[in-house]
Structures are given as structure tokens and as C-alpha cells.
Backbone of each chain as nested JSON, in Angstrom:
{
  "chains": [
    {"id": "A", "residues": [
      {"number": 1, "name": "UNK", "atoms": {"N": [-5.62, 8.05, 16.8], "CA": [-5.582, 7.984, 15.335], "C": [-4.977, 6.655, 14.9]}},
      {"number": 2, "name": "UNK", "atoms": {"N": [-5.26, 6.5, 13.936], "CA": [-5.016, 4.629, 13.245], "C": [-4.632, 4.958, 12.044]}},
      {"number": 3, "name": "UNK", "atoms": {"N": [-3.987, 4.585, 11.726], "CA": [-2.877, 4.482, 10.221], "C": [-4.028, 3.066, 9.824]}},
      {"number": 4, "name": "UNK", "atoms": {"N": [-4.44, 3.712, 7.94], "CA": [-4.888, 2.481, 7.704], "C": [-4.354, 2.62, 6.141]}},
      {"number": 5, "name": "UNK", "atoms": {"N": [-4.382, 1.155, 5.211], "CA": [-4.457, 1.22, 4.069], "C": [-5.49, 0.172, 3.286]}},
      {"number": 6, "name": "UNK", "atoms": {"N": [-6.002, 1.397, 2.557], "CA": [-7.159, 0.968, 1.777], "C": [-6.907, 0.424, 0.491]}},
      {"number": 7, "name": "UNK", "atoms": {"N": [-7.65, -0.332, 0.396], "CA": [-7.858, -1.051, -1.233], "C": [-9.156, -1.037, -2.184]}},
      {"number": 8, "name": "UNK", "atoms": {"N": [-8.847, -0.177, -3.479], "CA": [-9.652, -0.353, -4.396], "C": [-9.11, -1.64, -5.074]}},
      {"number": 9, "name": "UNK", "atoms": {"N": [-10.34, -2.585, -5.522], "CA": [-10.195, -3.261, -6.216], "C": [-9.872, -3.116, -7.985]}},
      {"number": 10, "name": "UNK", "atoms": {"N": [-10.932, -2.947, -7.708], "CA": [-10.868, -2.542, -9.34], "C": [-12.154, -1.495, -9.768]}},
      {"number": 11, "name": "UNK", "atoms": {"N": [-11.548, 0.367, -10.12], "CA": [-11.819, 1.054, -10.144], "C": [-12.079, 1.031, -11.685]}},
      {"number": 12, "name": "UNK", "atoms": {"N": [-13.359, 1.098, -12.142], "CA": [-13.916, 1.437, -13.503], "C": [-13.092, 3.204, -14.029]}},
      {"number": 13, "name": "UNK", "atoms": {"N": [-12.513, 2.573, -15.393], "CA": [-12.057, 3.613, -16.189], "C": [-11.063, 4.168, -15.762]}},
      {"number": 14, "name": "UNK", "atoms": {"N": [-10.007, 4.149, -14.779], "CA": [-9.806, 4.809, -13.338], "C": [-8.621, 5.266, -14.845]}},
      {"number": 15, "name": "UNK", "atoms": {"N": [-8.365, 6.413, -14.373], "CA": [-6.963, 7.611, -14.96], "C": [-6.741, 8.342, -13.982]}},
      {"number": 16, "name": "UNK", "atoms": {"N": [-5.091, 8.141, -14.181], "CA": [-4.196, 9.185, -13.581], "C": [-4.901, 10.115, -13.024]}},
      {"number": 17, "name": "UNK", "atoms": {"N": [-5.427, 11.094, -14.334], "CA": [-6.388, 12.526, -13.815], "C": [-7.822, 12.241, -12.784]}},
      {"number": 18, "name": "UNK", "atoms": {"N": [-8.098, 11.391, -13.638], "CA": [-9.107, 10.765, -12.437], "C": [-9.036, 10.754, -10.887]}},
      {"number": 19, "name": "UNK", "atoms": {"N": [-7.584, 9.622, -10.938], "CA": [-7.58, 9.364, -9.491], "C": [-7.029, 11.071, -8.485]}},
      {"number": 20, "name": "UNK", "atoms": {"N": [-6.552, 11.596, -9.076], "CA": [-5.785, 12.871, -8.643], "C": [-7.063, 13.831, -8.444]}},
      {"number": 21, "name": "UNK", "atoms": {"N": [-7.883, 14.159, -9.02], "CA": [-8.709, 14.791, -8.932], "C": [-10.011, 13.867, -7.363]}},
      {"number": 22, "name": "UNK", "atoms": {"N": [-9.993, 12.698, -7.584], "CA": [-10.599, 12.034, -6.633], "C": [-9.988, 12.453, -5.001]}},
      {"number": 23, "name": "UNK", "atoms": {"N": [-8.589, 12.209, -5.466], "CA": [-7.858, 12.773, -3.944], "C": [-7.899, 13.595, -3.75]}},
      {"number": 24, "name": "UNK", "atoms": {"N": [-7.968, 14.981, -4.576], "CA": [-8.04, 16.83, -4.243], "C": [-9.543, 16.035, -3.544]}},
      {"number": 25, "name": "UNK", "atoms": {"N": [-10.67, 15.39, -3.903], "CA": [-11.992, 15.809, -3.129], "C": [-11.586, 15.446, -1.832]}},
      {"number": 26, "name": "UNK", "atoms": {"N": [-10.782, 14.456, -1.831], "CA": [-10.846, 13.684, -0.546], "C": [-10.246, 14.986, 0.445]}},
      {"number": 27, "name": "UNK", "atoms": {"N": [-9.289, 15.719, 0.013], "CA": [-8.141, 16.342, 0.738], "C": [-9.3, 17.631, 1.373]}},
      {"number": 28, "name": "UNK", "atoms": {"N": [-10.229, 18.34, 0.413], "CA": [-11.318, 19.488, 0.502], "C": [-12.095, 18.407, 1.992]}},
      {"number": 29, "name": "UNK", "atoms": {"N": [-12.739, 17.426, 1.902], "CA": [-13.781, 17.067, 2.824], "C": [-12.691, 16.551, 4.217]}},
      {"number": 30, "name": "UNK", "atoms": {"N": [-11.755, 15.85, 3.701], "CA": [-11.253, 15.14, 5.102], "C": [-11.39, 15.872, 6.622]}},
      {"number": 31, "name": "UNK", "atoms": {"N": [-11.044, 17.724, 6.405], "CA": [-11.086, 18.147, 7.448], "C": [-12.032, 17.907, 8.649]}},
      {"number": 32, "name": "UNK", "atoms": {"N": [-13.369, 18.223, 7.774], "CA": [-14.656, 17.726, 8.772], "C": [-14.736, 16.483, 9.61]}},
      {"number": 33, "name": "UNK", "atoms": {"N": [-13.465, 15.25, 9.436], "CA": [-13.66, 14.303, 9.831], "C": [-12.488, 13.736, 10.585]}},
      {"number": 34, "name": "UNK", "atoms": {"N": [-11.529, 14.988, 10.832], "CA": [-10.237, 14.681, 11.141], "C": [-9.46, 13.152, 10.617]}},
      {"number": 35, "name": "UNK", "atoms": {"N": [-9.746, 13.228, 9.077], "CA": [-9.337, 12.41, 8.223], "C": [-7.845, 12.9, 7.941]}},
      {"number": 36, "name": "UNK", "atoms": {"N": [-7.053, 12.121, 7.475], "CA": [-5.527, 12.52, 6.817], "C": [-5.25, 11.74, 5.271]}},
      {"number": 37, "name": "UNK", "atoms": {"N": [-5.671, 11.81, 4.528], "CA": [-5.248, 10.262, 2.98], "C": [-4.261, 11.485, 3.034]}},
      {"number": 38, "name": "UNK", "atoms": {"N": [-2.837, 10.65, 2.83], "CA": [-1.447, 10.771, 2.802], "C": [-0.947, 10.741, 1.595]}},
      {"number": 39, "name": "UNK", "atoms": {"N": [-0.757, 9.351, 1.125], "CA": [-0.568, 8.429, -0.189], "C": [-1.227, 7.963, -0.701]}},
      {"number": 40, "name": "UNK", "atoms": {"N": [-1.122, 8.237, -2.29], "CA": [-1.925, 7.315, -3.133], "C": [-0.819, 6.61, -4.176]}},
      {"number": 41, "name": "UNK", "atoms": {"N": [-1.137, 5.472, -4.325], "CA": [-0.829, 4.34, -5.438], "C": [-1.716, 3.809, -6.469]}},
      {"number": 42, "name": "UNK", "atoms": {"N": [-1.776, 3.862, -7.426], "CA": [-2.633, 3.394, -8.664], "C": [-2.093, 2.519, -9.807]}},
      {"number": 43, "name": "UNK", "atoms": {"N": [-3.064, 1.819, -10.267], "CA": [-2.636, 0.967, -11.581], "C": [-3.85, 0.602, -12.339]}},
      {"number": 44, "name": "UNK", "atoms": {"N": [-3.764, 1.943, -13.365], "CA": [-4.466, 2.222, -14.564], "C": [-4.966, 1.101, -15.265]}},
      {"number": 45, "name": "UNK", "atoms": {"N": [-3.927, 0.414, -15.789], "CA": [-4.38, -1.183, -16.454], "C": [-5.416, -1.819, -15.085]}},
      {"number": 46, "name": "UNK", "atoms": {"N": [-5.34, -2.397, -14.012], "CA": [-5.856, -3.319, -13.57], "C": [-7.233, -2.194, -12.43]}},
      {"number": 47, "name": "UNK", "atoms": {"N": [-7.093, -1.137, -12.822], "CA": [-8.078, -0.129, -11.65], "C": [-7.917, -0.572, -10.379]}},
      {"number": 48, "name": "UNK", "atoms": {"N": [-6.953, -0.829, -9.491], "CA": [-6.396, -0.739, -8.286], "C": [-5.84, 0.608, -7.712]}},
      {"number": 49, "name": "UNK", "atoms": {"N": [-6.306, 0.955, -6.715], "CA": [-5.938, 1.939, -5.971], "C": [-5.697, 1.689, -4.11]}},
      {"number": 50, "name": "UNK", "atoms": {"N": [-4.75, 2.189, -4.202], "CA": [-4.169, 1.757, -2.497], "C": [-4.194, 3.308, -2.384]}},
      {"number": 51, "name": "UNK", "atoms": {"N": [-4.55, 3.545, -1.459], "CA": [-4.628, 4.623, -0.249], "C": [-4.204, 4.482, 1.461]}},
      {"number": 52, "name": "UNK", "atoms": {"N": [-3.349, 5.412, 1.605], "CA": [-2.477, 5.563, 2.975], "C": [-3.389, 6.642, 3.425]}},
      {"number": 53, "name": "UNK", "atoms": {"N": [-3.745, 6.443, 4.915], "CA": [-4.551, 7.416, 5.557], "C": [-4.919, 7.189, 6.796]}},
      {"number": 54, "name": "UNK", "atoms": {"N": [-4.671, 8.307, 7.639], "CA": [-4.863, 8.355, 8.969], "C": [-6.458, 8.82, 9.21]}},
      {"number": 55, "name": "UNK", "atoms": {"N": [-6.784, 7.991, 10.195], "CA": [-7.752, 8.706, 10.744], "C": [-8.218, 8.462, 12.439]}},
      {"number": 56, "name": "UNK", "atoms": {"N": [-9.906, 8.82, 12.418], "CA": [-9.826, 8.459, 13.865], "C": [-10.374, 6.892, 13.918]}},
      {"number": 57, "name": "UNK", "atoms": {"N": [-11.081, 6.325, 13.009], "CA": [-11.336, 5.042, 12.936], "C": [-11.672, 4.844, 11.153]}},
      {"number": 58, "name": "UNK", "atoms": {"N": [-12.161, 3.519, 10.943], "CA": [-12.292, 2.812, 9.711], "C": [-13.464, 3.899, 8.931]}},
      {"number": 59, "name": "UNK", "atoms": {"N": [-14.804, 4.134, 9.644], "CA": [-16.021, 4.254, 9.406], "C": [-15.902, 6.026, 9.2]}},
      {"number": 60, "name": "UNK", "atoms": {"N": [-14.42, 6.708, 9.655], "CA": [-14.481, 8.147, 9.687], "C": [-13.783, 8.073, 7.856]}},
      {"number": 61, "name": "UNK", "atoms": {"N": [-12.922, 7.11, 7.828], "CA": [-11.486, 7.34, 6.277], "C": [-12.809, 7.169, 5.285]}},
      {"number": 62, "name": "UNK", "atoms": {"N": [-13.617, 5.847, 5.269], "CA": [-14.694, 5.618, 4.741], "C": [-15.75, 6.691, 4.07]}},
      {"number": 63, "name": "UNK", "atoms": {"N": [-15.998, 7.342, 4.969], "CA": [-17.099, 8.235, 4.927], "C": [-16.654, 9.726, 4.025]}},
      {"number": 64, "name": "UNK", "atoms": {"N": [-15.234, 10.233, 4.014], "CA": [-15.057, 10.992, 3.233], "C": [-14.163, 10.593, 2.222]}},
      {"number": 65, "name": "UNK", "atoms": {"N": [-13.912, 9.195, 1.897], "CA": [-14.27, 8.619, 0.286], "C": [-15.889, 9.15, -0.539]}},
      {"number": 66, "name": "UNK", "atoms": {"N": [-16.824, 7.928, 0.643], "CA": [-18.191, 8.697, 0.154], "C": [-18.681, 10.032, 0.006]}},
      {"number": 67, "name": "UNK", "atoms": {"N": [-18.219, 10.666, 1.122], "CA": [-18.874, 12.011, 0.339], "C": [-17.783, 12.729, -0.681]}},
      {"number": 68, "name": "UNK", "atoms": {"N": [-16.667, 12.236, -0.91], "CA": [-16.028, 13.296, -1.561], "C": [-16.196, 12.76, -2.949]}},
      {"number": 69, "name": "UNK", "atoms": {"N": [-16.374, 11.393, -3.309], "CA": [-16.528, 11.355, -4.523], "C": [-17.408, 9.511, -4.897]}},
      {"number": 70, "name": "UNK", "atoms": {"N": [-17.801, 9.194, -3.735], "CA": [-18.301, 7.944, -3.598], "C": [-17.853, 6.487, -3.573]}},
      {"number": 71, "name": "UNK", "atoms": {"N": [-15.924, 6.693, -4.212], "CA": [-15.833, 5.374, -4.328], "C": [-15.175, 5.029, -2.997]}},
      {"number": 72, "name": "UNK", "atoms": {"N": [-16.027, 4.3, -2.841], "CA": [-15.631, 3.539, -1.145], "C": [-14.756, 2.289, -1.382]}},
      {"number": 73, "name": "UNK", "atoms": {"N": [-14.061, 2.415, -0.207], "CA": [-12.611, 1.364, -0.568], "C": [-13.122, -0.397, -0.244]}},
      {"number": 74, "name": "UNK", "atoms": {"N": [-12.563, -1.151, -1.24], "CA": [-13.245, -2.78, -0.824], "C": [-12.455, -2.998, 0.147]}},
      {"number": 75, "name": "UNK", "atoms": {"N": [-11.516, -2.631, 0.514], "CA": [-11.003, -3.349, 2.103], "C": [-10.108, -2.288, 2.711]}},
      {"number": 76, "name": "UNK", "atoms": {"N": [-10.388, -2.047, 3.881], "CA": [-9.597, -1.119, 4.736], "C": [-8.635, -1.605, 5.912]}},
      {"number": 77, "name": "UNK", "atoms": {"N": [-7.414, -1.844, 6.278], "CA": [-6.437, -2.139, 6.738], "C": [-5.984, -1.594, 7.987]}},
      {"number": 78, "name": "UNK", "atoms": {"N": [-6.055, -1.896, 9.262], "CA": [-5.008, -1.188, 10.013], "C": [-3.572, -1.427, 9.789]}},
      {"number": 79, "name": "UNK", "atoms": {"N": [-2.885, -0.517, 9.758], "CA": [-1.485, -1.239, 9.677], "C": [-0.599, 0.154, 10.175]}},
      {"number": 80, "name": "UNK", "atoms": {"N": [1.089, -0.809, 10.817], "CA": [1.247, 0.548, 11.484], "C": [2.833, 0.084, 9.872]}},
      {"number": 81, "name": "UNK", "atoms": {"N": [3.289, 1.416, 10.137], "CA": [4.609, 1.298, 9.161], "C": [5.773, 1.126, 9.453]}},
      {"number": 82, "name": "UNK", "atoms": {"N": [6.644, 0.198, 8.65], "CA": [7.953, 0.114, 9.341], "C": [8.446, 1.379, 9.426]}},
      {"number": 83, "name": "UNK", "atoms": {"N": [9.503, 0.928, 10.251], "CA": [11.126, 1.89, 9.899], "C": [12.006, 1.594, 8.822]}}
    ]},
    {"id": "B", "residues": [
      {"number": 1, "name": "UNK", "atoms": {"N": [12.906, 1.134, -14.662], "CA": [12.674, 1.188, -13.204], "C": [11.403, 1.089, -13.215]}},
      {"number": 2, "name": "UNK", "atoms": {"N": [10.569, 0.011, -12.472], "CA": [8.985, 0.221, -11.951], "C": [8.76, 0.223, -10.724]}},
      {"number": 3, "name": "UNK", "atoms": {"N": [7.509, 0.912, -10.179], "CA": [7.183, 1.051, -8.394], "C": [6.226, -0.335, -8.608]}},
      {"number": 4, "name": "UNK", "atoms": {"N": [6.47, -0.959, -7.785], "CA": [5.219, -1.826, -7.247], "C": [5.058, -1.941, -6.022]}},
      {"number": 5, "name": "UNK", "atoms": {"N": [3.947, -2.701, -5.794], "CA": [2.902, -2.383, -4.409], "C": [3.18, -3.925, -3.875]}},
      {"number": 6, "name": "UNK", "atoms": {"N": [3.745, -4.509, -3.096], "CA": [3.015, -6.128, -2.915], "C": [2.556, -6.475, -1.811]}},
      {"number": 7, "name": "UNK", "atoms": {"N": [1.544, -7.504, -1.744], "CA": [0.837, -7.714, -0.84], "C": [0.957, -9.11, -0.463]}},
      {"number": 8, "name": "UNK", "atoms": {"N": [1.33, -9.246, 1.049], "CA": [1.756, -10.458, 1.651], "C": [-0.329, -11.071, 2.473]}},
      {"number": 9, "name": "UNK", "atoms": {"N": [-0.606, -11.771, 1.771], "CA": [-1.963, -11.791, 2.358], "C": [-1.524, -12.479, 3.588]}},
      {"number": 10, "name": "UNK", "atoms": {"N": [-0.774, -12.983, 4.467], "CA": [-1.395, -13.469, 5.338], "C": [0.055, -14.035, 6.425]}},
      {"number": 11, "name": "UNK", "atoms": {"N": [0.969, -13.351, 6.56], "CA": [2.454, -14.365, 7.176], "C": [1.812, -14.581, 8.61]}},
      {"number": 12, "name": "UNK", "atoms": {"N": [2.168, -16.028, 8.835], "CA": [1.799, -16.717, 10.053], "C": [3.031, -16.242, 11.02]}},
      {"number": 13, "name": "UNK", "atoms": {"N": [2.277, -16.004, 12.615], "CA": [2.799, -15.378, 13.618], "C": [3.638, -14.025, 13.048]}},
      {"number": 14, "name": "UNK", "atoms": {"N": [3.288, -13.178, 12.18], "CA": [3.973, -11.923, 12.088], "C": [3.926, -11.008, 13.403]}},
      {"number": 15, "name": "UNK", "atoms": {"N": [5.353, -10.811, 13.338], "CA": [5.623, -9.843, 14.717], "C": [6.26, -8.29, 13.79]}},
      {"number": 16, "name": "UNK", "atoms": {"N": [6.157, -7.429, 14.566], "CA": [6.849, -6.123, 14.068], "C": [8.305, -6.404, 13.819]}},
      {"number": 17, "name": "UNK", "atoms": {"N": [8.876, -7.086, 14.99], "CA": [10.085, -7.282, 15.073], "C": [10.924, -8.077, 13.815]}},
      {"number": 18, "name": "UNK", "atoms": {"N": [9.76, -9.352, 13.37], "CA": [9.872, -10.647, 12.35], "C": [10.025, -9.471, 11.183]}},
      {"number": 19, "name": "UNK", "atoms": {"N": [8.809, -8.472, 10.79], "CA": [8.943, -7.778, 9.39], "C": [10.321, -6.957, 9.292]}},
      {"number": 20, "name": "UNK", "atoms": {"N": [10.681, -5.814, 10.715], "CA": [11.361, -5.274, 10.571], "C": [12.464, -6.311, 10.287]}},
      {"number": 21, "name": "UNK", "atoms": {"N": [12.95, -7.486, 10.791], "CA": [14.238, -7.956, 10.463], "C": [14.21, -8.481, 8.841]}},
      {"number": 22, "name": "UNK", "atoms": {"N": [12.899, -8.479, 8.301], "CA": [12.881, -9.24, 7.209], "C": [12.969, -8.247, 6.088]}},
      {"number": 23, "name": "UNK", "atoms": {"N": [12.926, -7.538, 6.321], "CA": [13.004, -5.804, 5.699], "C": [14.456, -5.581, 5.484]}},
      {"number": 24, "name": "UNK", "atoms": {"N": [15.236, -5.592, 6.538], "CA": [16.842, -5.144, 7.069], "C": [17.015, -6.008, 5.511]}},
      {"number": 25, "name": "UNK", "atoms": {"N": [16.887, -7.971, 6.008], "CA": [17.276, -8.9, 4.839], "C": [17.126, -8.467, 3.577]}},
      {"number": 26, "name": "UNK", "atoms": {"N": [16.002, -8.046, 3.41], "CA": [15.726, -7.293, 2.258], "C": [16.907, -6.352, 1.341]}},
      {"number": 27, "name": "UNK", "atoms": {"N": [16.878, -5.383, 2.536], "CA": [18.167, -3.988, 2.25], "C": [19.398, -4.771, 1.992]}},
      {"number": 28, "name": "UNK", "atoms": {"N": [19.804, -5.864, 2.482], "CA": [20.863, -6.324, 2.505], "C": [21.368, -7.061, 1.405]}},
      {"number": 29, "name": "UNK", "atoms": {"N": [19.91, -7.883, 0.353], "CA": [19.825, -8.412, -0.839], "C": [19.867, -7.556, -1.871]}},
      {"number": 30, "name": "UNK", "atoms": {"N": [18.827, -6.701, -1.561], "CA": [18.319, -5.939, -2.651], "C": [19.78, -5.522, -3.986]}},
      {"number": 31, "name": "UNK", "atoms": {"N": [20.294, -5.244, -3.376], "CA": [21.665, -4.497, -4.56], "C": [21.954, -5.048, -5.192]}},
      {"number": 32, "name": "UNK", "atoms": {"N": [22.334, -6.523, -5.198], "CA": [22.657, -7.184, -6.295], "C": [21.708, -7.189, -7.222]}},
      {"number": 33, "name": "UNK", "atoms": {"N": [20.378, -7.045, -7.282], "CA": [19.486, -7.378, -7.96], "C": [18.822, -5.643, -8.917]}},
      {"number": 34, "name": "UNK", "atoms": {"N": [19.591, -4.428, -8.135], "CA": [18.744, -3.325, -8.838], "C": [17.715, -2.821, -8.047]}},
      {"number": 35, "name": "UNK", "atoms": {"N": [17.015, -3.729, -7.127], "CA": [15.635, -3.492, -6.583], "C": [16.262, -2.665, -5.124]}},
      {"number": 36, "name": "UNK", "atoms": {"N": [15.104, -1.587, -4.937], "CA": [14.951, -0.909, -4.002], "C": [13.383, -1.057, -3.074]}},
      {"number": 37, "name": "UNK", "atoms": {"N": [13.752, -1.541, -2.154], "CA": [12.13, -1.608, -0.992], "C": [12.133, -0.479, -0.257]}},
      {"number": 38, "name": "UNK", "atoms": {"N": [11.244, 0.322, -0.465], "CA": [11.222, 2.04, 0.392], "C": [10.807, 1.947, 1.216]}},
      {"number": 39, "name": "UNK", "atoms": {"N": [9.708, 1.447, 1.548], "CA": [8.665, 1.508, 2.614], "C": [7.36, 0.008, 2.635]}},
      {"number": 40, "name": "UNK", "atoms": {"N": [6.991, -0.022, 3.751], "CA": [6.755, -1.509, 4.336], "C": [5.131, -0.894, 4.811]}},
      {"number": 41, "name": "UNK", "atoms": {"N": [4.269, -1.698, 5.193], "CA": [3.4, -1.672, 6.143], "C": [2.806, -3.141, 6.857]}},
      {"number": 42, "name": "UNK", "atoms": {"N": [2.459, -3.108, 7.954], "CA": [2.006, -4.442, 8.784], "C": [0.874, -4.225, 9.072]}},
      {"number": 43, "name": "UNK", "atoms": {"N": [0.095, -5.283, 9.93], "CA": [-1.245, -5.644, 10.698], "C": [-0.935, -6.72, 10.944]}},
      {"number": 44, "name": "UNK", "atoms": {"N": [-0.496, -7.084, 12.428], "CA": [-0.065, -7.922, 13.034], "C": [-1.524, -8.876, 13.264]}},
      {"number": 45, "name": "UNK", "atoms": {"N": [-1.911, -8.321, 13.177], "CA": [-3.568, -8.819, 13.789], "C": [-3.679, -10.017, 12.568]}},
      {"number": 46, "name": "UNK", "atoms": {"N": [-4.144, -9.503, 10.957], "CA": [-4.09, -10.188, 9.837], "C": [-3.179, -10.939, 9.303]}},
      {"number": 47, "name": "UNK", "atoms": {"N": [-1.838, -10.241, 9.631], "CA": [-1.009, -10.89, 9.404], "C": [-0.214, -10.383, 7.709]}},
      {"number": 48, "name": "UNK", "atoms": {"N": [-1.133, -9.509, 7.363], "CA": [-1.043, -8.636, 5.889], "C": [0.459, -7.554, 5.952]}},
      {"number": 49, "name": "UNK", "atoms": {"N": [0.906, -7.897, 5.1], "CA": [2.121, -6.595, 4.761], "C": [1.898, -6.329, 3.28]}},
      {"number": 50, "name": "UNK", "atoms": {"N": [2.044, -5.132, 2.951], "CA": [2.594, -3.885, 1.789], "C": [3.689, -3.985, 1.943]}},
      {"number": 51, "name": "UNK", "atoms": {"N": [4.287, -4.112, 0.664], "CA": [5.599, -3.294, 0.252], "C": [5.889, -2.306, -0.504]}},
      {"number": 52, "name": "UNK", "atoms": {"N": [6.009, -1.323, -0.814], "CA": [6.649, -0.476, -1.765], "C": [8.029, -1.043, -2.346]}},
      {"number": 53, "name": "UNK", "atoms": {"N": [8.024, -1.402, -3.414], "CA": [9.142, -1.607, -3.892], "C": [9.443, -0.939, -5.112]}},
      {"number": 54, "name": "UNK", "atoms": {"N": [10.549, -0.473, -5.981], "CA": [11.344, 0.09, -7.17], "C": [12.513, -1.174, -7.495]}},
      {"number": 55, "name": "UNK", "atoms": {"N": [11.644, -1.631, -8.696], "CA": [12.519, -2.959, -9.252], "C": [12.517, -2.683, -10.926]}},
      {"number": 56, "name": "UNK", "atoms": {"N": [13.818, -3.391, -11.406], "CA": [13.437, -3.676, -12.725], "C": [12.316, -4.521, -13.552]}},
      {"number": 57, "name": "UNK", "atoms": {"N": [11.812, -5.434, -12.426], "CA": [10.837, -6.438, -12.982], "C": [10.271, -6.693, -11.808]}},
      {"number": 58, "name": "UNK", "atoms": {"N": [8.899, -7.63, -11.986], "CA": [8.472, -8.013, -10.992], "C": [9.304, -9.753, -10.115]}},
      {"number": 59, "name": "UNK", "atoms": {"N": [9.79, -9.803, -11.551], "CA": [10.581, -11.379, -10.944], "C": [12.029, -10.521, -10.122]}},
      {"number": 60, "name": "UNK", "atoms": {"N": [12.575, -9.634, -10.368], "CA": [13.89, -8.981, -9.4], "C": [13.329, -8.844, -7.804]}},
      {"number": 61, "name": "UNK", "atoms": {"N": [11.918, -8.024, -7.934], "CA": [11.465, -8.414, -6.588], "C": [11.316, -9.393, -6.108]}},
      {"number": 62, "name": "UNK", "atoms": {"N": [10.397, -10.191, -6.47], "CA": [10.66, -11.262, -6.53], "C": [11.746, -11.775, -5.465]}},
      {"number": 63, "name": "UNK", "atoms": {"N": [12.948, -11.727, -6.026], "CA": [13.974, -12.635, -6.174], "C": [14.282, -12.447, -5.045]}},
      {"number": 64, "name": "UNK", "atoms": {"N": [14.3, -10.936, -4.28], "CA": [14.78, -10.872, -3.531], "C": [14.457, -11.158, -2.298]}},
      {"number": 65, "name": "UNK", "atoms": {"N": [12.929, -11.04, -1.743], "CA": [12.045, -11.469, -0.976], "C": [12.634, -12.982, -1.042]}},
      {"number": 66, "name": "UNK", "atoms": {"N": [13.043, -13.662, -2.386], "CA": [12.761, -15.056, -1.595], "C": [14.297, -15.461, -1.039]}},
      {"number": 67, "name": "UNK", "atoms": {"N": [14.958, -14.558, -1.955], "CA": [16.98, -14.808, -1.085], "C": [16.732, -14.284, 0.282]}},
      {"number": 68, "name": "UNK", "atoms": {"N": [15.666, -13.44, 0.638], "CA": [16.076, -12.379, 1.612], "C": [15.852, -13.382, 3.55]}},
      {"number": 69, "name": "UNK", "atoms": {"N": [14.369, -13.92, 2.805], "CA": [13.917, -14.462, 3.719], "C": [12.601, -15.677, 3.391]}},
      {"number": 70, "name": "UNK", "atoms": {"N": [12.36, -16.123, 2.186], "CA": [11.608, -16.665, 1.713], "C": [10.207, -16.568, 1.504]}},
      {"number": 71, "name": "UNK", "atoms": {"N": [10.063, -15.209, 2.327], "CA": [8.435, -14.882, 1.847], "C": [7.798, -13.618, 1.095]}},
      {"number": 72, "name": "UNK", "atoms": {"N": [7.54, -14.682, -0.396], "CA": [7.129, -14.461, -1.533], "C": [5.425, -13.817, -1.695]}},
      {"number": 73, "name": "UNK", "atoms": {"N": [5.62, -11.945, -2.149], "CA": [4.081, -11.614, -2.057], "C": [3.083, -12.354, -2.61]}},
      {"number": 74, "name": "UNK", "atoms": {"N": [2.024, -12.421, -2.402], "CA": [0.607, -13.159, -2.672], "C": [0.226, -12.423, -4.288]}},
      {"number": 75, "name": "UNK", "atoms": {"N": [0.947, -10.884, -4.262], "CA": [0.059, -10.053, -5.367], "C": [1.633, -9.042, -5.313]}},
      {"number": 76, "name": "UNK", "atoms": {"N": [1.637, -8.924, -6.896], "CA": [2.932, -7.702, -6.861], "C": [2.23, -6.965, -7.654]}},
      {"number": 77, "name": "UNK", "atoms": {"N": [2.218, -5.3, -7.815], "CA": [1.361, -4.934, -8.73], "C": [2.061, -3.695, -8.699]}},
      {"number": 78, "name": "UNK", "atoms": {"N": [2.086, -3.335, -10.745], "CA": [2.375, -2.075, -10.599], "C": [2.005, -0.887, -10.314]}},
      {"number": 79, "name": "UNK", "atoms": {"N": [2.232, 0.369, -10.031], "CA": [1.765, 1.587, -9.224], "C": [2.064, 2.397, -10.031]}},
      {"number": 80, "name": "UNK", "atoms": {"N": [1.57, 3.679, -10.266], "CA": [2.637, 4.886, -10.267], "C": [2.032, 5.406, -8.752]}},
      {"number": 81, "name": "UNK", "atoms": {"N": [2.817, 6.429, -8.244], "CA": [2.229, 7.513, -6.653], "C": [1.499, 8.099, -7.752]}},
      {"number": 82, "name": "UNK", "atoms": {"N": [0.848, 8.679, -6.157], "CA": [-0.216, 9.637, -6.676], "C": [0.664, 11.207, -6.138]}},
      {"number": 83, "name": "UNK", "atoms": {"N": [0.44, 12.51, -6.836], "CA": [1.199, 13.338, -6.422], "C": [0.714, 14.052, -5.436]}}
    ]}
  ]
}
């Protein structure tokens, strides 16, 4: 498993309720993909969204963005976390 | 109090060891200034770090990154979490 963090650039219209409801899809599909999104970070004014999420590779975290609600992340990150 | 996100695009020769000590510097600045850094992420590979930070401003972060150890994020941006 790979710890990654994703970046929305800039998410059209993006709200609070929005993004929260985007992550319940993510949280319903991830299972099928032994996906984990952990954390989310957002900023309403500029439609940026960072997402924390384990998975088994880039192309698995990816894929249940897309099916859970389509917006696929502009850049995906390995990164491990401090202490 | 605001959360922000910042993003180090690119520190040359980043080691785990280099962030974690630059992190500690961090903890060690931070108080005078108000600002709190919670949590970190790396990719040694890119060379990219996240910060989570809780500052009064974006210049307090700022400030402290550059007393701490001189390297100043590429992008500071505000957040709220997602719940």
C-alpha cells in the first residue's frame, strides 16, 4: 500500500456540501478497490482540494474518484508522512 | 486561527531525515509566532512536501519556515478539513 496525496486544482463551484458528499461516494466505492481517502482539505474560494489516501497504487485511488463521482485528481503524489 | 495547506514544490536533495529535522525547527519556532504545524508529508523522489499548518496569517507561517530553516512554501493555501 502507498500513501498518496492528491491535488484538485481547481474544482468548479466546489462547496463544503459538495466536497463532503463527493467523499461519502468515494468512502461507498473505495472498498472494491482496496482504496482508503483518509483526509480531505478544501478551499472554496480557489476550488482546491487535497486528498490523503492509501491505496494499492496511483491508477487504483484514481479510479474510485472516477467512478464515485468523476472528478479525477490533476496530480497524485506518493508521499510517506512525518512524525 | 486559519488551517493552511503548503506546498514546498521541489527542496533539493530532500532526505526524510532533512524534513524531519526541519519540522523539529519548526516546533521549536513556531510559539513565538501563534502558528502551529500538525502534520507534514514528503516524496523524496520529487522532492515535494505538504504542510498542515494553524496560523494567524499566512505571513506568521511564513515567518516561521523561514526563522526555522529557510525554506519558504512555493503555495500556502487556505483549507478547512473535510469531516
Amino acid at each position: 500500500m502507498t500513501l498518496f496525496m492528491d491535488i484538485h486544482e481547481k474544482v468548479e463551484g466546489l462547496t463544503a456540501e459538495a466536497v463532503a458528499n463527493a467523499h461519502q461516494a468515494d468512502l461507498q466505492v473505495q472498498g472494491a478497490y482496496g482504496v482508503n481517502y483518509q483526509q480531505y482539505w478544501f478551499d472554496e474560494k480557489s476550488g482546491k482540494v487535497f486528498c490523503l489516501v492509501e491505496a494499492p497504487d496511483a491508477k487504483a485511488a484514481a479510479q474510485v474518484h472516477r467512478e464515485a463521482h468523476g472528478l479525477v485528481a490533476d496530480q497524485l503524489i506518493p508521499v510517506h508522512a512525518g512524525s
